[in-house]
N, CA, C and O of each residue as an XYZ file, in Angstrom:
472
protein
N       0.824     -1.191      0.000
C       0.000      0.000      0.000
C       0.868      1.256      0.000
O       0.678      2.296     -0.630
N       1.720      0.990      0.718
C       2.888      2.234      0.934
C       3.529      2.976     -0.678
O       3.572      4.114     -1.143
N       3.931      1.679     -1.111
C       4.373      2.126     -2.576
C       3.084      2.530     -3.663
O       3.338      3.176     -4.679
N       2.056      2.202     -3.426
C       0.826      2.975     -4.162
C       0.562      4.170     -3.886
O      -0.047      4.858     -4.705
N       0.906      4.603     -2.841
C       0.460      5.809     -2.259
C       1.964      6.924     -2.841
O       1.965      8.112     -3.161
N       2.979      6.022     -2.789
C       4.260      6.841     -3.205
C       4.017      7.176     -4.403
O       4.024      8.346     -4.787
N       3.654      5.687     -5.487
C       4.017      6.135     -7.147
C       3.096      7.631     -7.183
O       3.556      8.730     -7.492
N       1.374      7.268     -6.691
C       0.535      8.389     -6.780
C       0.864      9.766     -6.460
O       0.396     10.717     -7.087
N       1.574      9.862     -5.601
C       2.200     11.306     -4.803
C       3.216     11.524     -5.980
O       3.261     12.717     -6.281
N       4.058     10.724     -6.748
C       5.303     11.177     -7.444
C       4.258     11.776     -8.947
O       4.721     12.546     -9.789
N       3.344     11.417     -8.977
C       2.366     11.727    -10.078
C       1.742     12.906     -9.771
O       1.295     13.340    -10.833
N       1.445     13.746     -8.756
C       1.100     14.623     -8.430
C       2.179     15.657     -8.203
O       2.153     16.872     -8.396
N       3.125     14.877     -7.748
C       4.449     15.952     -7.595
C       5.248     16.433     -8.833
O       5.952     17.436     -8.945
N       4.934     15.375     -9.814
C       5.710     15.915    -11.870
C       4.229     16.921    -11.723
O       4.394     17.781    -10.858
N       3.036     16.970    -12.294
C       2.145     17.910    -12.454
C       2.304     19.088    -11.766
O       2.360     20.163    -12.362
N       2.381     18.998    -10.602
C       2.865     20.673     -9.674
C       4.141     20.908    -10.423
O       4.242     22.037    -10.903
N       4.952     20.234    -10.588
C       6.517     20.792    -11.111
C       6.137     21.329    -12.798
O       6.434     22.362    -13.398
N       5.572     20.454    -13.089
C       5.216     21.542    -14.762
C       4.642     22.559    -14.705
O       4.823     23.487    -15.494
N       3.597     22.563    -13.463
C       3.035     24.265    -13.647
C       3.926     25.003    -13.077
O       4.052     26.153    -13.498
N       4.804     24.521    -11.934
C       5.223     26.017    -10.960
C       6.672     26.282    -11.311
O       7.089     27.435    -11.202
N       7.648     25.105    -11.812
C       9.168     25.231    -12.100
C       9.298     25.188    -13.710
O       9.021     24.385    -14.601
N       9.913     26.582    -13.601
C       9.869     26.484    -14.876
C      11.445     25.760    -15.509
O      11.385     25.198    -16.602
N      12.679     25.810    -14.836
C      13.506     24.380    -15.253
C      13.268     23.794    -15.561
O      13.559     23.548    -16.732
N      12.501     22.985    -14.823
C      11.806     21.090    -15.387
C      10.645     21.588    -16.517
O      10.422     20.579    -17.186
N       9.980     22.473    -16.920
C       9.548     22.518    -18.055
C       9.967     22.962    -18.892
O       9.340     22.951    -19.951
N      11.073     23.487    -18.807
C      12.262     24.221    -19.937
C      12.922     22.407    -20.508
O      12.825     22.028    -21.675
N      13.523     21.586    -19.420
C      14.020     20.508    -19.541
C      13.382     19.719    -20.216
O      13.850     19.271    -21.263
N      11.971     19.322    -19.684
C      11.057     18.308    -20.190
C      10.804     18.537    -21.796
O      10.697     17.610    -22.600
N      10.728     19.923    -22.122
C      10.448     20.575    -23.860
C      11.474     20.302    -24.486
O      11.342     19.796    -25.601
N      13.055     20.603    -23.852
C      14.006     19.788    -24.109
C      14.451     17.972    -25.025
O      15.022     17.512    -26.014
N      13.595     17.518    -23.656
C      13.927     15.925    -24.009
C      12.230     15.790    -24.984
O      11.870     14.680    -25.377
N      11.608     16.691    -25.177
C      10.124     16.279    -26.182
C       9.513     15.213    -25.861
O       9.148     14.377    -26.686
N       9.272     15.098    -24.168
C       8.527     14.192    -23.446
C       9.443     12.824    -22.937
O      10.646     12.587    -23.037
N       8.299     12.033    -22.341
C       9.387     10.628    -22.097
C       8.284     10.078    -21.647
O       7.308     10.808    -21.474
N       8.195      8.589    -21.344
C       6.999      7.710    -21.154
C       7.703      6.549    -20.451
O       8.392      5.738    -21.069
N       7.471      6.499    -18.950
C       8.108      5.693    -18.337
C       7.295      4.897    -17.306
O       6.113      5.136    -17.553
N       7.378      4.181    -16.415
C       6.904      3.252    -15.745
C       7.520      2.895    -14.814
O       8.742      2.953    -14.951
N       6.904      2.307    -13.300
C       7.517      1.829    -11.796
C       6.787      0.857    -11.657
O       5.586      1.047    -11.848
N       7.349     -0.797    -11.199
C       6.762     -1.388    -11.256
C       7.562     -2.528    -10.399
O       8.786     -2.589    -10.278
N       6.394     -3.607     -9.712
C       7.362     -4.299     -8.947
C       7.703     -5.633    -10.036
O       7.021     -5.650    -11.060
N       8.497     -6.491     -9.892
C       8.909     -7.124    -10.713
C       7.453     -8.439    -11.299
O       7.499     -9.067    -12.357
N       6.139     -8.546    -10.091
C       5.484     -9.443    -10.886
C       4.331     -8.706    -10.965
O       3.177     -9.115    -10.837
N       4.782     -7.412    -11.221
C       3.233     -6.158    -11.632
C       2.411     -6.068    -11.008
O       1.504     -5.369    -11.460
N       2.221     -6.620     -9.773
C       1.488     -6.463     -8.791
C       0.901     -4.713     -8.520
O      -0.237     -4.269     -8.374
N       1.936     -4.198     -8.533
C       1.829     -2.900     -8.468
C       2.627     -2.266     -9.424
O       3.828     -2.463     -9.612
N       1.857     -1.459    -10.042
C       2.780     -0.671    -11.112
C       1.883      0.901    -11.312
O       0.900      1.352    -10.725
N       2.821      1.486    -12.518
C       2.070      3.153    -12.875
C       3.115      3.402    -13.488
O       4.301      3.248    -13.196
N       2.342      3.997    -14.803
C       3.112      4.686    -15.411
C       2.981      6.190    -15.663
O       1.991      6.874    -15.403
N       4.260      6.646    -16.269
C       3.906      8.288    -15.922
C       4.270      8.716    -17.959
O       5.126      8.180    -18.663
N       3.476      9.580    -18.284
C       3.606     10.021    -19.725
C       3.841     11.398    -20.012
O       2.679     11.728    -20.250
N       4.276     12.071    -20.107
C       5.314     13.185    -20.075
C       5.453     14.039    -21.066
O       6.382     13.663    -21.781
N       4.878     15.193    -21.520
C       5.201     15.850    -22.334
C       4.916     17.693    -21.933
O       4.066     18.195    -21.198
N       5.871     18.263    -22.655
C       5.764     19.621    -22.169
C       4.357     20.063    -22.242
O       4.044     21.085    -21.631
N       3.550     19.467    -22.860
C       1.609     20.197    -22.700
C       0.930     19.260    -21.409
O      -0.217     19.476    -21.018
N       1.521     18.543    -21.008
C       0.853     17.921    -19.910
C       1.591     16.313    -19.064
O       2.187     15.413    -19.655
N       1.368     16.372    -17.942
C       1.828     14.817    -17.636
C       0.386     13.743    -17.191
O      -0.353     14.044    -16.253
N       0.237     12.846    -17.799
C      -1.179     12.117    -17.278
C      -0.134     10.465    -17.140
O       0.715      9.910    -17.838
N      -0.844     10.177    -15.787
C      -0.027      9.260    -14.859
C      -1.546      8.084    -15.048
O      -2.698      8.447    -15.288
N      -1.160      6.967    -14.891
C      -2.577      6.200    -14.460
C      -1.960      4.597    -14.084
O      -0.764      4.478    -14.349
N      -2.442      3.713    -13.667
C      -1.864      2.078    -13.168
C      -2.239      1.814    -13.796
O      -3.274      2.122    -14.387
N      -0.896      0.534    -13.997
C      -0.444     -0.742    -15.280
C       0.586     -0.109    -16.242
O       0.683      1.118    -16.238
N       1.561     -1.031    -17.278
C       2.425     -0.789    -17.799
C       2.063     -0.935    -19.111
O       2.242     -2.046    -19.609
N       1.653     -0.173    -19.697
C       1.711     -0.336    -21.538
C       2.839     -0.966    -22.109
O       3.952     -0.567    -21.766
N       2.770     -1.552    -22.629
C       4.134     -1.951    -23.982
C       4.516     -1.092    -24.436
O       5.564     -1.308    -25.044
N       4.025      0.314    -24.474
C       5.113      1.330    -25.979
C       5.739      2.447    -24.685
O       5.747      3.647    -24.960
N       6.184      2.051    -23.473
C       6.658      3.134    -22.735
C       8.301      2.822    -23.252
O       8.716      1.911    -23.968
N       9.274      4.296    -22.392
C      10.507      4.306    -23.787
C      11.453      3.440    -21.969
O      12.148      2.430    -22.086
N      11.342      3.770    -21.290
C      12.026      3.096    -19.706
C      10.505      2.232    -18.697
O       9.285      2.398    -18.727
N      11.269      1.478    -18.042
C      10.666      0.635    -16.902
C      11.530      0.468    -16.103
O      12.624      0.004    -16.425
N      11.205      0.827    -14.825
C      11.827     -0.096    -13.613
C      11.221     -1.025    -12.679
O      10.445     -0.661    -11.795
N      11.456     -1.820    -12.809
C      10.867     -3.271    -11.708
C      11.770     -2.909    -10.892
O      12.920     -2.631    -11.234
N      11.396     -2.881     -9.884
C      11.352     -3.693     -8.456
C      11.506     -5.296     -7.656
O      10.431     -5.810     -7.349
N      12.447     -5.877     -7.405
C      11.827     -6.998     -6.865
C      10.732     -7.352     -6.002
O      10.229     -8.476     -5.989
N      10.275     -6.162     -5.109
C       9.236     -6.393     -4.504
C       9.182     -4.748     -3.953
O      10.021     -3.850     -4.030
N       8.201     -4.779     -3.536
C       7.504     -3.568     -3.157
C       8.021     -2.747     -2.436
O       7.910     -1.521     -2.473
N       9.004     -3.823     -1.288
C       9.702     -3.174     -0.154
C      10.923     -2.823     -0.614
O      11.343     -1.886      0.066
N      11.691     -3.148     -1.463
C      12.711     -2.932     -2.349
C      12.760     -1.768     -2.873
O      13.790     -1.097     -2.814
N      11.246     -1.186     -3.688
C      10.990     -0.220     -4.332
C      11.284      1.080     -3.529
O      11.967      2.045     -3.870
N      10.407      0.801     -2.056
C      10.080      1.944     -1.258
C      11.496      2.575     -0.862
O      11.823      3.753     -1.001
N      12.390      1.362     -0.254
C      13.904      1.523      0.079
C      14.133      2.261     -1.018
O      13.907      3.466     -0.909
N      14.487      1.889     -1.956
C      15.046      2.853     -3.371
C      14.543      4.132     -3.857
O      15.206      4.833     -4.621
N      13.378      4.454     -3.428
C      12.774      5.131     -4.281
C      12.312      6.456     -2.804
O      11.688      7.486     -3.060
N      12.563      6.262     -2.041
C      12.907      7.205     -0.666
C      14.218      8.184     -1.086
O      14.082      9.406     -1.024
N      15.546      7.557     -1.533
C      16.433      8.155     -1.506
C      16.744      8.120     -3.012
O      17.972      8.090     -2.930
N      16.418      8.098     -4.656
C      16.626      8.278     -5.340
C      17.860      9.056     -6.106
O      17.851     10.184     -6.600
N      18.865      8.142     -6.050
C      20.254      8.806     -6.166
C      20.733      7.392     -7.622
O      20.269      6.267     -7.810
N      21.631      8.040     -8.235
C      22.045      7.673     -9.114
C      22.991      5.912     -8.460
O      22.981      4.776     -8.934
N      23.547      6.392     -7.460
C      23.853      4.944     -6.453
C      23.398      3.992     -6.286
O      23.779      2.833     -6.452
N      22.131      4.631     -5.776
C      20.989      3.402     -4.914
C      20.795      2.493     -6.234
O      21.107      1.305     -6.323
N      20.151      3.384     -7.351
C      20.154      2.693     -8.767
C      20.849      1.611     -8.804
O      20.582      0.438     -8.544
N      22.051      2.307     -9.266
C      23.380      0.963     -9.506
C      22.940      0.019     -8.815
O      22.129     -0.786     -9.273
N      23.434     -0.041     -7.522
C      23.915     -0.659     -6.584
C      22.477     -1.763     -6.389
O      22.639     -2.895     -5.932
N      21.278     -1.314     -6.750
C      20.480     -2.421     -6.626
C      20.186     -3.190     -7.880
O      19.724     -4.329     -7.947
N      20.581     -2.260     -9.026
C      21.096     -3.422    -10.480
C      22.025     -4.431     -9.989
O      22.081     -5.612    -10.331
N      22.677     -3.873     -9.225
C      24.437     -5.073     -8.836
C      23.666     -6.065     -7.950
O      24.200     -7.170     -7.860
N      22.638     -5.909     -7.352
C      22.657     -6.923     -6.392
C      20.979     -7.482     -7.213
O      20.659     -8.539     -6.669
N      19.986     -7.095     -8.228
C      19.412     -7.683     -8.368
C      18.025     -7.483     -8.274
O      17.136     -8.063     -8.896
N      17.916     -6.346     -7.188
C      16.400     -5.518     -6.790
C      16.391     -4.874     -7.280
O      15.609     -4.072     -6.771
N      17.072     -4.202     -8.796
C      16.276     -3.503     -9.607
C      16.722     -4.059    -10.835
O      17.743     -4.722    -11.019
N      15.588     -3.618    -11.911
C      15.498     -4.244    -12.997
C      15.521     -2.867    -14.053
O      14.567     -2.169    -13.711
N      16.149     -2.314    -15.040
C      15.929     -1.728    -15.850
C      15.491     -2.195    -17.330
O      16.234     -2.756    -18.136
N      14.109     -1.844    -17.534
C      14.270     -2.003    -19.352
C      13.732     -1.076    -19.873
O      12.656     -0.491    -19.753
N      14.958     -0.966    -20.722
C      14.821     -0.042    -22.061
C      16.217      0.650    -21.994
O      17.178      0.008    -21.569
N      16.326      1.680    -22.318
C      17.763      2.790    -22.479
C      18.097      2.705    -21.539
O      17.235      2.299    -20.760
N      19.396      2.974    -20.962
C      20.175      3.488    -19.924
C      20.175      5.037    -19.916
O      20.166      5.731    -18.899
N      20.187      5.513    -21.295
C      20.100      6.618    -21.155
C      19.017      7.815    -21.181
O      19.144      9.039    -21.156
N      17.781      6.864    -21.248
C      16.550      7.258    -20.391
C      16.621      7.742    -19.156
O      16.366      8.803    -18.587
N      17.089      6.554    -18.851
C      17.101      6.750    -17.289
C      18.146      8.137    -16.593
O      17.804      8.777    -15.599
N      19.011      8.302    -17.117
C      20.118      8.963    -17.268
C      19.003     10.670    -17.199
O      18.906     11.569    -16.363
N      18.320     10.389    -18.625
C      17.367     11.672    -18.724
C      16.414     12.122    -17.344
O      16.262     13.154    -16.690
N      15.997     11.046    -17.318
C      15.059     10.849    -15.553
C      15.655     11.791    -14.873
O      15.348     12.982    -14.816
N      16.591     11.190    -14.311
C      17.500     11.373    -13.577
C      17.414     13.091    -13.454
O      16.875     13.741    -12.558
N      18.054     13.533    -14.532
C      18.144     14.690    -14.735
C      16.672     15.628    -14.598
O      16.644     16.697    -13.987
N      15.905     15.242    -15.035
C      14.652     15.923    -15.100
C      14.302     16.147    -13.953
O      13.891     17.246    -13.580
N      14.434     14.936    -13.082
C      13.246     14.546    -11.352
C      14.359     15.776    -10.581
O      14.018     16.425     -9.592
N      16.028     15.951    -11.420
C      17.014     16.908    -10.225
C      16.679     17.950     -9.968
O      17.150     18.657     -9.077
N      15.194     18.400    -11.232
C      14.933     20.211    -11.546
C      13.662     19.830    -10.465
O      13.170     20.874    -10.036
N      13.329     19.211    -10.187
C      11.699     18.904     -9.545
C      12.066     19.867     -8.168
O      11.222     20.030     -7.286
């Protein structure tokens, strides 16, 4: 429940950041959107977020045509990671296995950068 309540809040928190910072919407017009997804590794819980400088609309479940995904091994994994969102924690739970990336690396890379203007 904890991580439902997180993805939802991080979906509310990109929408406030497009209206009030104008960085992250200078950035986001930049990268000409992005379409990404959080998810635990057996989809139990997931959401994806869709991204473009005219609007962000967030909703649960993972489409096939998003451009990044991150699984989770499990929920509690997620929350740990996704509390302190640092380019580290990332790694370091690819190295050991509790996180899963698919698609670009350098998606994520973009993320990264975008969520720093938030």
């Amino acid at each position: 429940m904890k991580l439902k309540i997180m993805l939802w809040l991080l979906g509310v928190m990109l929408k406030r950041a497009l209206r009030r910072k104008p960085g992250f919407r200078e950035r986001l017009t930049a990268m000409r959107g992005l379409d990404w997804g959080i998810a635990t590794e057996d989809l139990s819980i997931s959401r994806h977020y869709r991204m473009s400088p005219q609007g962000i609309e967030t909703a649960t479940g993972l489409p096939v045509d998003l451009d990044l995904e991150l699984r989770f091994e499990s929920a509690a994994a997620a929350v740990r990671i996704l509390r302190k969102p640092n380019q580290k924690a990332f790694l370091t739970g690819m190295m050991d296995g509790r996180v899963r990336l698919v698609g670009d690396s350098g998606d994520l890379t973009r993320l990264q950068k975008l969520l720093a203007d938030m």
